[in-house]
NUROMI-457633 format. One record per residue (C-alpha): x, y, z; residue in one letter. Coordinates in nm, 3 decimals. Layout:
// residues N
{x: X y: Y z: Z res: A}
...
//
This chain:
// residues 223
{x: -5.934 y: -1.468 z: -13.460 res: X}
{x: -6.134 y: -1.290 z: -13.144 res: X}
{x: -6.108 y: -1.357 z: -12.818 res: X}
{x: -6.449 y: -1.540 z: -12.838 res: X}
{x: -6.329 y: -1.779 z: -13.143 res: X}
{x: -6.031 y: -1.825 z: -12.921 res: X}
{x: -6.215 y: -1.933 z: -12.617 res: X}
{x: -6.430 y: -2.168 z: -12.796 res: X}
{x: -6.149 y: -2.355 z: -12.926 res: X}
{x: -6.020 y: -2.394 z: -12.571 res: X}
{x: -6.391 y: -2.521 z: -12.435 res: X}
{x: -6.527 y: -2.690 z: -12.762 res: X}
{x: -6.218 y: -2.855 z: -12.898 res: X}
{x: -6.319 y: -3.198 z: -12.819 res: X}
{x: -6.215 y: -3.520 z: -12.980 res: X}
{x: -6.515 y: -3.721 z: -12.991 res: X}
{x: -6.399 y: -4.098 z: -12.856 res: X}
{x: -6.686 y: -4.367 z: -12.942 res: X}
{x: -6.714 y: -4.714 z: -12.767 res: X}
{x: -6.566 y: -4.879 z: -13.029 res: X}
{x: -6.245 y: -4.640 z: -13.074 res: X}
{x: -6.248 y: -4.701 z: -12.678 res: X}
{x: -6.230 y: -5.053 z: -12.694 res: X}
{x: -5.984 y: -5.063 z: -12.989 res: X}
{x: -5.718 y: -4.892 z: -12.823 res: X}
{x: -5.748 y: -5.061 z: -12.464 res: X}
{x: -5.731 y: -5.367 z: -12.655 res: X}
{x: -5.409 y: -5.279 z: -12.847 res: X}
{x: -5.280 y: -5.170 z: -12.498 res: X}
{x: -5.363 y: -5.491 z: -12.354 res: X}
{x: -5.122 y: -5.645 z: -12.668 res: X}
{x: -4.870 y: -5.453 z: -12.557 res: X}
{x: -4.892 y: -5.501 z: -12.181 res: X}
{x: -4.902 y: -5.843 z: -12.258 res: X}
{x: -4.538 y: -5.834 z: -12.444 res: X}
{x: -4.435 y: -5.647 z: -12.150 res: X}
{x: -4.533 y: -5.896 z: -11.912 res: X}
{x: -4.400 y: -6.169 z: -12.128 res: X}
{x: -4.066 y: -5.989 z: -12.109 res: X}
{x: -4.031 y: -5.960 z: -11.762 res: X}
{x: -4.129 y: -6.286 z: -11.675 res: X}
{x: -3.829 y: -6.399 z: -11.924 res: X}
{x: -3.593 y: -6.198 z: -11.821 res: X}
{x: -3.617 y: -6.171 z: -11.465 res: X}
{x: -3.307 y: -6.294 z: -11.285 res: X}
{x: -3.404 y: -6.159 z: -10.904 res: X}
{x: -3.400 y: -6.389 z: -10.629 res: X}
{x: -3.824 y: -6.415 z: -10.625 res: X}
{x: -3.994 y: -6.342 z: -10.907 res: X}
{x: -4.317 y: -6.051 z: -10.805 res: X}
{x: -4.590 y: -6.183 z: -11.005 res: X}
{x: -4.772 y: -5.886 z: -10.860 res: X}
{x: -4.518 y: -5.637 z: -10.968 res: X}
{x: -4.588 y: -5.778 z: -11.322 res: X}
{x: -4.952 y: -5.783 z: -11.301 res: X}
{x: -4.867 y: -5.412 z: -11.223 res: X}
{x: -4.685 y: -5.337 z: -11.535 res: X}
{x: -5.020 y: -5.455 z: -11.757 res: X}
{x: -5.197 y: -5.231 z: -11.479 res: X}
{x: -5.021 y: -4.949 z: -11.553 res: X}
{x: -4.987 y: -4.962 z: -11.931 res: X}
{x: -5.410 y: -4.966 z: -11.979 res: X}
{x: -5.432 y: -4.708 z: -11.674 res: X}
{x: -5.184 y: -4.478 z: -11.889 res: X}
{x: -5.412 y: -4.536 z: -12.191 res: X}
{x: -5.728 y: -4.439 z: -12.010 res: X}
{x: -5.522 y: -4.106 z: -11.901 res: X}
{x: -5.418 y: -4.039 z: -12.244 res: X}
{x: -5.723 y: -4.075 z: -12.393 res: X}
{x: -5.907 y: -3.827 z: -12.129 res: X}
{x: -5.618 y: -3.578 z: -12.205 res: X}
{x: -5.649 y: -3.606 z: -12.553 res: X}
{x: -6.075 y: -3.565 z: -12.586 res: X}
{x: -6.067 y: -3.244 z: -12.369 res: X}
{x: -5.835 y: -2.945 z: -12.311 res: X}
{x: -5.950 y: -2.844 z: -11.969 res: X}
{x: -5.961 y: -3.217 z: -11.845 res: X}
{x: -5.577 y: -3.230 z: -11.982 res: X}
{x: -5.498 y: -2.949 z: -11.747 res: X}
{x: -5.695 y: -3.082 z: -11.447 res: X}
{x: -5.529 y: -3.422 z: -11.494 res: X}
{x: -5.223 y: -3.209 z: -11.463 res: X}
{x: -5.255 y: -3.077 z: -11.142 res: X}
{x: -5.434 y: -3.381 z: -11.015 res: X}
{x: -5.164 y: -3.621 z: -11.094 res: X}
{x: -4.909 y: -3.354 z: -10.950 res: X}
{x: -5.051 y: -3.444 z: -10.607 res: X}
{x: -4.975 y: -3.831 z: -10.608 res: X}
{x: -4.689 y: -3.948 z: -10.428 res: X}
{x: -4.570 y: -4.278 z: -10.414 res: X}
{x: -4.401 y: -4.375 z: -10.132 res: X}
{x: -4.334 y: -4.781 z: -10.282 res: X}
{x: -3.990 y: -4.829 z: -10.293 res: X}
{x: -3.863 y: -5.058 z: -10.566 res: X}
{x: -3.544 y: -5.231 z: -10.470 res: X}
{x: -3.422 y: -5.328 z: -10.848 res: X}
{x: -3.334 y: -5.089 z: -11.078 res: X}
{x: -3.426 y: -5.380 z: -11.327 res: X}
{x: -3.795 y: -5.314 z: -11.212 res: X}
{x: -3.837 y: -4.936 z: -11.270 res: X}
{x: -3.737 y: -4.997 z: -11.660 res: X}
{x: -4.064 y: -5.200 z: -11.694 res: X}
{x: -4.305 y: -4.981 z: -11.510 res: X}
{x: -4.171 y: -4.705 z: -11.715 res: X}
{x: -4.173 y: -4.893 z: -12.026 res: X}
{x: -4.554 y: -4.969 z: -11.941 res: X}
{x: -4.579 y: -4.612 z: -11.862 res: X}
{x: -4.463 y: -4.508 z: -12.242 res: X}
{x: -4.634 y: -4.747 z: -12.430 res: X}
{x: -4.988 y: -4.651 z: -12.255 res: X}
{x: -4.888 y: -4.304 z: -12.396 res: X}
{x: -4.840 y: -4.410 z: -12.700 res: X}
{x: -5.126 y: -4.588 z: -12.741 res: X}
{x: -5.350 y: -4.351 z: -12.557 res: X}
{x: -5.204 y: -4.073 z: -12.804 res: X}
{x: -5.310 y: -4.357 z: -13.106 res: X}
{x: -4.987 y: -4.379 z: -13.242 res: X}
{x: -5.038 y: -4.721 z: -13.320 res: X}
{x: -4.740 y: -4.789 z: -13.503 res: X}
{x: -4.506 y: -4.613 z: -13.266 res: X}
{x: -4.620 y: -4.816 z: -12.994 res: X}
{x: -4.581 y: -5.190 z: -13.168 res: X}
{x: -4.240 y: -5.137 z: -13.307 res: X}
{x: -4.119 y: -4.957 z: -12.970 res: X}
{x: -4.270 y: -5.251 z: -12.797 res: X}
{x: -4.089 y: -5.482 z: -13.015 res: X}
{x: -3.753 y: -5.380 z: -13.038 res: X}
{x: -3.743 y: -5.295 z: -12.665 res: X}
{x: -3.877 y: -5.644 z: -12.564 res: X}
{x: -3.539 y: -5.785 z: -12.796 res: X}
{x: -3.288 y: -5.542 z: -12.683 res: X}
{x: -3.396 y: -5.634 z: -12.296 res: X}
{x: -3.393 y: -6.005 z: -12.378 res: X}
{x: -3.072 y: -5.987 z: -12.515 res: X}
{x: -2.972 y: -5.845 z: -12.259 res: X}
{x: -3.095 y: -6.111 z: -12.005 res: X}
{x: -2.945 y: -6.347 z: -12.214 res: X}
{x: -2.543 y: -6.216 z: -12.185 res: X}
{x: -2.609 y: -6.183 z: -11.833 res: X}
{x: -2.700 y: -6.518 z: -11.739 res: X}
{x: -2.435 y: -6.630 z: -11.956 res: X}
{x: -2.172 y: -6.524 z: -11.673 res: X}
{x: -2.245 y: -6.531 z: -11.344 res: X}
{x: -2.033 y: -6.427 z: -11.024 res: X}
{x: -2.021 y: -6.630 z: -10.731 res: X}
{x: -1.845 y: -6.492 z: -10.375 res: X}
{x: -1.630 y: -6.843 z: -10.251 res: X}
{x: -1.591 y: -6.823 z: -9.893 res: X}
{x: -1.274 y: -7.019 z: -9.711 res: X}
{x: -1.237 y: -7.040 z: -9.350 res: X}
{x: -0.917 y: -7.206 z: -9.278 res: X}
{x: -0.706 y: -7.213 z: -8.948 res: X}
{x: -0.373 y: -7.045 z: -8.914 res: X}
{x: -0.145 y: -7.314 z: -9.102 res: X}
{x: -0.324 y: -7.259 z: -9.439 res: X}
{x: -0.119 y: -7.216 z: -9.736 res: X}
{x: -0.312 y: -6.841 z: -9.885 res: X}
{x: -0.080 y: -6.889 z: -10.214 res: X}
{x: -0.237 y: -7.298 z: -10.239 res: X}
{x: -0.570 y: -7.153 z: -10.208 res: X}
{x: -0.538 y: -6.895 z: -10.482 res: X}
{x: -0.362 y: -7.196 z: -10.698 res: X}
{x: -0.656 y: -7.409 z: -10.666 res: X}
{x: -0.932 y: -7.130 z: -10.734 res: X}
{x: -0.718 y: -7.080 z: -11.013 res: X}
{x: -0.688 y: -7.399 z: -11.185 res: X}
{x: -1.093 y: -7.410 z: -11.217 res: X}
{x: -1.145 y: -7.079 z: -11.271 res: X}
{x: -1.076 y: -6.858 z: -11.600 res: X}
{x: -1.141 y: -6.519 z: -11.350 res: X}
{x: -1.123 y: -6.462 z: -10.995 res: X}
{x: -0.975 y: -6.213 z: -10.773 res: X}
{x: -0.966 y: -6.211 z: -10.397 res: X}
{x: -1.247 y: -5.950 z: -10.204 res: X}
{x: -1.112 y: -5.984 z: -9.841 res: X}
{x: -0.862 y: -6.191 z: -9.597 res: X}
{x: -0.936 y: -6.175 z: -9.282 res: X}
{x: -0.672 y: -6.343 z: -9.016 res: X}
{x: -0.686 y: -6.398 z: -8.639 res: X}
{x: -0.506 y: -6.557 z: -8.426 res: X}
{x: -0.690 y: -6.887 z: -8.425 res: X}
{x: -0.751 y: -6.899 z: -8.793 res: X}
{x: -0.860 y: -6.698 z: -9.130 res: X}
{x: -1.133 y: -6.645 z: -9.365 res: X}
{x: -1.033 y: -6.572 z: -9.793 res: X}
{x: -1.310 y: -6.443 z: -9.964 res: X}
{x: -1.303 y: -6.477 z: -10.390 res: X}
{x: -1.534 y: -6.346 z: -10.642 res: X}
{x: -1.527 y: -6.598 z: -10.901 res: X}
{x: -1.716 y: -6.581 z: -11.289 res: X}
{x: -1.854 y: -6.895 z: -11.388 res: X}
{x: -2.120 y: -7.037 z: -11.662 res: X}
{x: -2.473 y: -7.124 z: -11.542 res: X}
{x: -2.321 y: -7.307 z: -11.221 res: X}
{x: -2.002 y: -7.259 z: -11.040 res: X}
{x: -1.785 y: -7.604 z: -11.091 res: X}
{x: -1.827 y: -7.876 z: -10.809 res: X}
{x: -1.463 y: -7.977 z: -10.884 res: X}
{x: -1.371 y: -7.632 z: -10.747 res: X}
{x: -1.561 y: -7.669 z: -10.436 res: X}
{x: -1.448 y: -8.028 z: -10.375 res: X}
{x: -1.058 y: -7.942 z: -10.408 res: X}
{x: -1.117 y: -7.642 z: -10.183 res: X}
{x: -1.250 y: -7.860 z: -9.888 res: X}
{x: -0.969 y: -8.159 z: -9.935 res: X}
{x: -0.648 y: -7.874 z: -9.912 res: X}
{x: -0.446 y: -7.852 z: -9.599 res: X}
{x: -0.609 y: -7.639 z: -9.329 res: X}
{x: -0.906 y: -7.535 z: -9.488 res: X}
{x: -1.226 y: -7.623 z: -9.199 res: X}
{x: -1.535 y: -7.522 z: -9.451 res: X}
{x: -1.604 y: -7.369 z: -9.794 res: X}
{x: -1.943 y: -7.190 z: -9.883 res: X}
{x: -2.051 y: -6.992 z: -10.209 res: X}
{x: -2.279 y: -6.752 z: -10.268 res: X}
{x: -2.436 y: -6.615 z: -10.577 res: X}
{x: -2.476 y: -6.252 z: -10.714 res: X}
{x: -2.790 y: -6.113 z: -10.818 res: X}
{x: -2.802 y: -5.744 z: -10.886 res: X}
{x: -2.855 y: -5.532 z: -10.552 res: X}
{x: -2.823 y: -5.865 z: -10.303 res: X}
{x: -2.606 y: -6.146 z: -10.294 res: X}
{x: -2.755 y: -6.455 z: -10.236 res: X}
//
């Protein structure tokens, strides 16, 4: 092959995309943005749930497409995407690690589709969506709770860790904290869907103890 055959290649070796093939794959992203979005919205376990964020994640999966898609028809547009897209920073921070899974997920699937591997993209999709559901699932099936005591000085610490005990199958205390005018026993605690009101009850009827409060956690806060 000559240099001229060569160059040719590089300049001429377009894939033609028609309107229809267009539309076809954007809609088959738009399937699987959807299942992405579906996801999230089940699994999400945050304190406020970003319905922009998730809007996002369909955002990014058809924007992905539309990249792959310009990459694919044209070599020289594939290396000008390169070293336009090197030049993008985002400066969004994303407080849950839970988050960046899905905008890379949508990131991956636009690939695939934009790269029209069709059937890569559905059963990725697919099983992903499952394994992250089940994994929703086991967590919200045990939850940890923080159980805060203040007490004054003539509570009993070994009565306290007897009742948190009796109505709990694991615990394990985080921090005491003592002065001279009283003291404050903090207790992570697993528990089912709610922590039990029995608990919370005996807590507030024992001998010294002035006020109980509980806090759930969620991922990178508590509360």
């Amino acid at each position: 092959m000559s240099k001229k055959d060569i160059l040719e290649t590089y300049f001429n070796g377009n894939t033609v995309l028609t309107a229809r093939s267009i539309l076809i794959m954007l809609a088959f992203a738009l399937v699987m943005a959807a299942v992405i979005f579906v996801t999230y919205r089940l699994t999400h376990s945050g304190t406020a749930y970003s319905a922009k964020l998730n809007a996002t994640n369909v955002a990014v999966t058809l924007i992905t497409t539309v990249i792959m898609m310009m990459i694919s028809s044209n070599v020289v547009i594939s290396l000008g995407m390169v070293g336009a897209l090197s030049i993008i920073r985002f400066r969004t921070a994303i407080k849950d690690p839970w988050d960046t899974v899905y905008i890379f997920w949508a990131v991956v699937e636009g690939l695939s589709v934009g790269s029209q591997n069709f059937k890569l993209a559905l059963i990725s999709v697919l099983f992903i969506a499952l394994i992250l559901i089940l994994l929703s699932l086991r967590a919200a099936m045990i939850r940890k709770y923080l159980v805060v005591i203040r007490a004054d000085a003539t509570a009993d610490p070994a009565a306290l860790d007897g009742i948190v005990s009796a109505h709990c199958k694991s615990f394990r205390l985080r921090a005491a904290n003592q002065t001279g005018r009283g003291q404050e026993l903090i207790y992570e605690v697993s528990a089912g869907k709610a922590l039990d009101p029995d608990l919370l009850k005996a807590l507030k009827e024992a001998a010294g103890v002035n006020g109980v409060n509980y806090l759930e956690q969620s991922g990178e806060t508590v509360g």
